[in-house]
C-alpha positions in Angstrom: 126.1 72.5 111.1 125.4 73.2 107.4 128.3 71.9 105.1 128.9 74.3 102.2 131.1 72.8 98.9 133.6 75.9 97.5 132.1 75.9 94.6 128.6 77.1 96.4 130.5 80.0 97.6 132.7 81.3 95.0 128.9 81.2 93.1 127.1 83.2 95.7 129.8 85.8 95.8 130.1 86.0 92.2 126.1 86.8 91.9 126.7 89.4 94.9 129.8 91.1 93.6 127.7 91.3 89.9 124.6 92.7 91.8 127.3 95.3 92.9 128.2 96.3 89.8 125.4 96.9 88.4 123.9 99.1 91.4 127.4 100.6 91.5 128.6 101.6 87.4 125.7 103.9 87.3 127.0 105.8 90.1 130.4 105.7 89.0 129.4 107.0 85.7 127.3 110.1 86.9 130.9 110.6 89.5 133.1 110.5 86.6 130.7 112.8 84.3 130.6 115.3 87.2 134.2 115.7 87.4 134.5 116.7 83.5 133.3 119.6 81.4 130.1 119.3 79.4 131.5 118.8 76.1 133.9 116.1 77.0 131.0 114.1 78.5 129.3 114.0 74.9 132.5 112.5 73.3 132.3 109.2 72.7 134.2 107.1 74.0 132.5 108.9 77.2 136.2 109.6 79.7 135.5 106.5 81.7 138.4 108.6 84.7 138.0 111.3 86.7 138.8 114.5 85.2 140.2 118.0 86.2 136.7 119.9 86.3 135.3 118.5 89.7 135.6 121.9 91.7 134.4 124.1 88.7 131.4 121.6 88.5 130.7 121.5 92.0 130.5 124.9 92.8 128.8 125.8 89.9 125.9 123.0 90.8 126.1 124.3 94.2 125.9 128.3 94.1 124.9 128.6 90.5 126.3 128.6 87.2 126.2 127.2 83.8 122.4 126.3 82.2 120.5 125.0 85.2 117.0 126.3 83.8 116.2 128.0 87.2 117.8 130.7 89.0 117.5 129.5 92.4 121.1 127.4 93.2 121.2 123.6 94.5 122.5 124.8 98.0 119.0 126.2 98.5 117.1 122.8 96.6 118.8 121.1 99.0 118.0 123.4 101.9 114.0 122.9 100.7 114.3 119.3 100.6 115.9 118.8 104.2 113.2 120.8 105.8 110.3 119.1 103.8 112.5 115.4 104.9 112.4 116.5 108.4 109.1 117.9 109.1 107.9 115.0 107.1 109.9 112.4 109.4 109.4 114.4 112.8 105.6 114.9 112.2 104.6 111.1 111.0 106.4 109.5 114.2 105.3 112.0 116.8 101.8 111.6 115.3 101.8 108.1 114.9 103.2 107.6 118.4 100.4 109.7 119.9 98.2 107.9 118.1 98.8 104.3 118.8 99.4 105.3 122.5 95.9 106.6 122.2 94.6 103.6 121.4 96.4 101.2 123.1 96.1 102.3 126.3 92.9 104.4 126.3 89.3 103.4 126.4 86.9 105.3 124.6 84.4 104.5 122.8 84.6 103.1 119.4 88.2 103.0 119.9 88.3 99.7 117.2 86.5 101.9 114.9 89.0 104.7 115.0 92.1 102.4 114.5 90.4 100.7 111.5 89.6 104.0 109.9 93.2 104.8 110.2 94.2 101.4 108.7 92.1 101.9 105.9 93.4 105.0 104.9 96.5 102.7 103.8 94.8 102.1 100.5 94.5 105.8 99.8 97.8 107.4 99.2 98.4 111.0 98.3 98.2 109.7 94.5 94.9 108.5 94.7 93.1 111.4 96.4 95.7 113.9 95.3 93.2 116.1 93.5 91.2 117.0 96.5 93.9 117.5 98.9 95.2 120.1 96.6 92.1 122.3 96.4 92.6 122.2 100.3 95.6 123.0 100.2 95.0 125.4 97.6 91.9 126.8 99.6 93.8 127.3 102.6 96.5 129.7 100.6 99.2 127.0 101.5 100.9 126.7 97.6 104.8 127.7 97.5 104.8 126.9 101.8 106.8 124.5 103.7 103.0 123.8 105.4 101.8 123.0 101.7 104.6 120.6 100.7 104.9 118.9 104.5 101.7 118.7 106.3 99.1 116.2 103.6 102.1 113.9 103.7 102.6 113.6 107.3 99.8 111.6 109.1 101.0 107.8 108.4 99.0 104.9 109.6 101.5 102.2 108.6 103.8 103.7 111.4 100.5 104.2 113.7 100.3 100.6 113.2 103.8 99.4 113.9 103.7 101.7 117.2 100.5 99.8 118.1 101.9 96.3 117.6 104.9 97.3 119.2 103.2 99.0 122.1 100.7 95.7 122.6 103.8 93.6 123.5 104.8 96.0 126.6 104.5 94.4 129.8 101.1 95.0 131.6 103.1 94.9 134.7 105.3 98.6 133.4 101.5 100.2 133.5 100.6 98.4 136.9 104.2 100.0 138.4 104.2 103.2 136.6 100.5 103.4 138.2 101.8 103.0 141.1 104.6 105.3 141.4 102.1 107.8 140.5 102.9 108.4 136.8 100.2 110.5 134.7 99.5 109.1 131.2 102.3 111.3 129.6 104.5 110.8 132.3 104.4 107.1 131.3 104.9 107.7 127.8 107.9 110.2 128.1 109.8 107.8 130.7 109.0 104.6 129.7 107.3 104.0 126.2 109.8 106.4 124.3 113.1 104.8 125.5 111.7 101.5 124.9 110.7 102.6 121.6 114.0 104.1 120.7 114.9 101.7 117.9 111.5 101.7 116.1 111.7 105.4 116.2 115.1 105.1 114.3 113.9 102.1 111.5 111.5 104.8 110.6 113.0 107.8 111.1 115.6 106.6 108.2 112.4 105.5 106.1 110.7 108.4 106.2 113.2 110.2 105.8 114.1 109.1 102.3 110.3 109.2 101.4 110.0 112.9 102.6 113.9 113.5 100.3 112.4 111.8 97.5 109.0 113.4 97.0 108.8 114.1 93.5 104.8 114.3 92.5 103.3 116.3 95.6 105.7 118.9 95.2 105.6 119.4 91.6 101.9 120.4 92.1 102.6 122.7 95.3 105.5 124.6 94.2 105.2 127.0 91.0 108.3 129.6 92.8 111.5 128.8 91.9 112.4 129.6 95.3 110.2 126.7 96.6 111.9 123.3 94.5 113.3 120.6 96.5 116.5 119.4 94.6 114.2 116.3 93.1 112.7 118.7 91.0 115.9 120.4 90.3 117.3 117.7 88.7 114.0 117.7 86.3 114.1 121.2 85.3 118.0 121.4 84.6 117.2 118.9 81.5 116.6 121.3 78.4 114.0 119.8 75.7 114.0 120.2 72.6 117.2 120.3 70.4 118.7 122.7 73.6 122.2 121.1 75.4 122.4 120.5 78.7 125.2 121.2 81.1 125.1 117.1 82.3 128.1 117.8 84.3 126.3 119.8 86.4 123.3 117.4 86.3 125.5 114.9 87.4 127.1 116.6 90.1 123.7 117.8 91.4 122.2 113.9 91.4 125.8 113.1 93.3 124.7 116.2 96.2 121.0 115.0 95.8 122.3 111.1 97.0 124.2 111.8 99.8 122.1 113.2 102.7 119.3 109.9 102.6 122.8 108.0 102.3 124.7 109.3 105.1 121.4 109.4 107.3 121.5 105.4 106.0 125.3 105.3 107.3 124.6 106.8 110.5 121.9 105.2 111.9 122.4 101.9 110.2 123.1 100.1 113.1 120.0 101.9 114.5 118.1 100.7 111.8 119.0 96.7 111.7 118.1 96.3 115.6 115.0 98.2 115.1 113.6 96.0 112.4 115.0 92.4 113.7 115.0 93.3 117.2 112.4 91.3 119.1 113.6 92.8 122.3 113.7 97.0 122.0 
C-alpha cells in the first residue's frame, strides 16, 4: 500500500482544481457575455454576472436576429452539423467494421497487401490531398450536398485497425461453434462480433462524432450556400472585419449551442466510452 503525506495531496488537488479553472473561466465568460446585450459586453469592466438578456440572446442566435452576417439561423447550422456528425460517425464504423471483418476472417489473396494499403493511407489526411478530392467532389456535382461534406471524410483506417486488433483477440473456438451451428459469415458477424464489439463501437462513436461536429476546413471548401454551413462555420462568418461591430452576445450564445451536443454525447456515453478504451474484456 502506497503511503501518501497530506501535503502530496492538498498539492495534486490544487494543480487539478487550477487546471479547472483555466479550462472552465473561458466558458464562463462566453456564458456570462451571452446572457447580456452587445454593448454592455464592450464595457469595461466586462459584467463578470449573468445578466437579464439570456432569452432575447438565445432566441435571437437561434431563429435569427441581430448582425449574424448570414441569413440562414443557428437552428439550421446546427441541424447541418448533426447530420454531417452522424453520417460521418455511422459511415466510418460500419465501414471499418466491414473492413477489418474482411480481413480477419477472410482469405483472399493479397489480403496483407490490402490492410497495409489501408494503414498507409493514415499518413494522408483530407489536408494533405485535399486539393484532389475536391475536384472529385467537384466533378461529381456534389458542392453545397450532405454527400459532398460527409462521404471523403468517412473511410477511416485508424478505426479499420482497432476493429482488426480487436477482432484478432476473439476466440477461434466462437468461429469453430458458430461453424457449427450453421452460421453464414454475416450471420456470425451480426450475432456475435457486434455484441462483443459494443463498447469499441461506443469509444468511437463519441470520437468521431466530435471530429465529424468539429469539421471546420472540408466544409469551408464544399459549402458556398448559406443554406449549407455547419454551425463551425457560423461562428466564423458572424465576426464582422474591418472597423464593423459585432453582436458577441450572440456569438457567444451561438459557441454555448455549438458546445453542447459533442458534450452531452460525451455525458451520455461516458461510461460507454471509459470501458471501451480500458476494457480488456468487451
Amino acid at each position: 500500500m502506497v503511503d501518501r503525506s497530506r501535503w502530496l495531496t492538498i498539492l495534486s488537488h490544487t494543480v487539478m482544481l487550477l487546471g479547472v479553472l483555466m479550462v472552465a473561466f473561458p466558458l464562463y465568460l462566453a456564458l456570462i457575455a451571452s446572457t447580456h446585450t452587445a454593448e454592455a459586453i464592450v464595457q469595461v469592466p466586462m459584467p463578470l454576472l449573468p445578466g437579464s438578456n439570456m432569452w432575447e440572446t438565445y432566441k435571437a442566435a437561434l431563429f435569427g436576429g441581430g448582425k449574424l452576417g448570414s441569413n440562414t439561423s443557428v437552428a439550421h447550422m446546427m441541424w447541418v452539423s448533426f447530420v454531417t456528425a452522424i453520417v460521418i460517425t455511422v459511415g466510418k464504423i460500419l465501414i471499418s467494421l466491414l473492413s477489418a471483418f474482411a480481413i480477419v476472417y477472410f482469405r483472399f489473396p493479397f489480403k496483407m497487401f490490402f490492410f497495409w494499403a489501408i494503414f498507409v493511407t493514415l499518413m494522408l489526411p483530407v489536408e494533405v490531398r485535399i486539393l484532389p478530392t475536391y475536384k472529385v467532389v467537384a466533378d461529381l456535382g456534389m458542392i453545397n450536398t450532405y454527400a459532398g461534406l460527409t462521404l471523403p471524410l468517412i473511410a477511416s483506417a485508424t478505426a479499420t485497425f482497432l476493429f482488426r486488433q480487436f477482432f484478432l483477440t476473439v476466440p477461434d473456438e466462437l468461429v469453430e461453434a458458430a461453424r457449427m451451428d450453421g452460421a453464414g459469415p454475416m450471420r456470425f458477424f451480426k450475432d456475435i462480433l457486434l455484441p462483443l464489439s459494443k463498447t469499441s463501437i461506443a469509444a468511437l462513436f463519441v470520437i468521431q462524432f466530435i471530429y465529424g461536429w468539429n469539421q471546420y476546413l472540408w466544409p469551408l471548401l464544399m459549402t458556398t450556400s448559406e443554406n449549407m454551413y455547419p454551425v463551425v462555420i457560423g461562428i466564423k462568418r458572424m465576426l464582422a472585419g474591418g472597423e464593423a461591430a459585432n453582436d458577441w452576445n450572440i456569438v457567444m450564445a451561438t459557441a454555448i449551442l455549438a458546445m453542447l451536443p459533442p458534450a452531452l454525447v460525451v455525458i451520455l456515453m461516458q461510461k460507454w466510452f471509459v470501458k471501451g478504451l480500458v476494457d480488456t474484456e468487451k
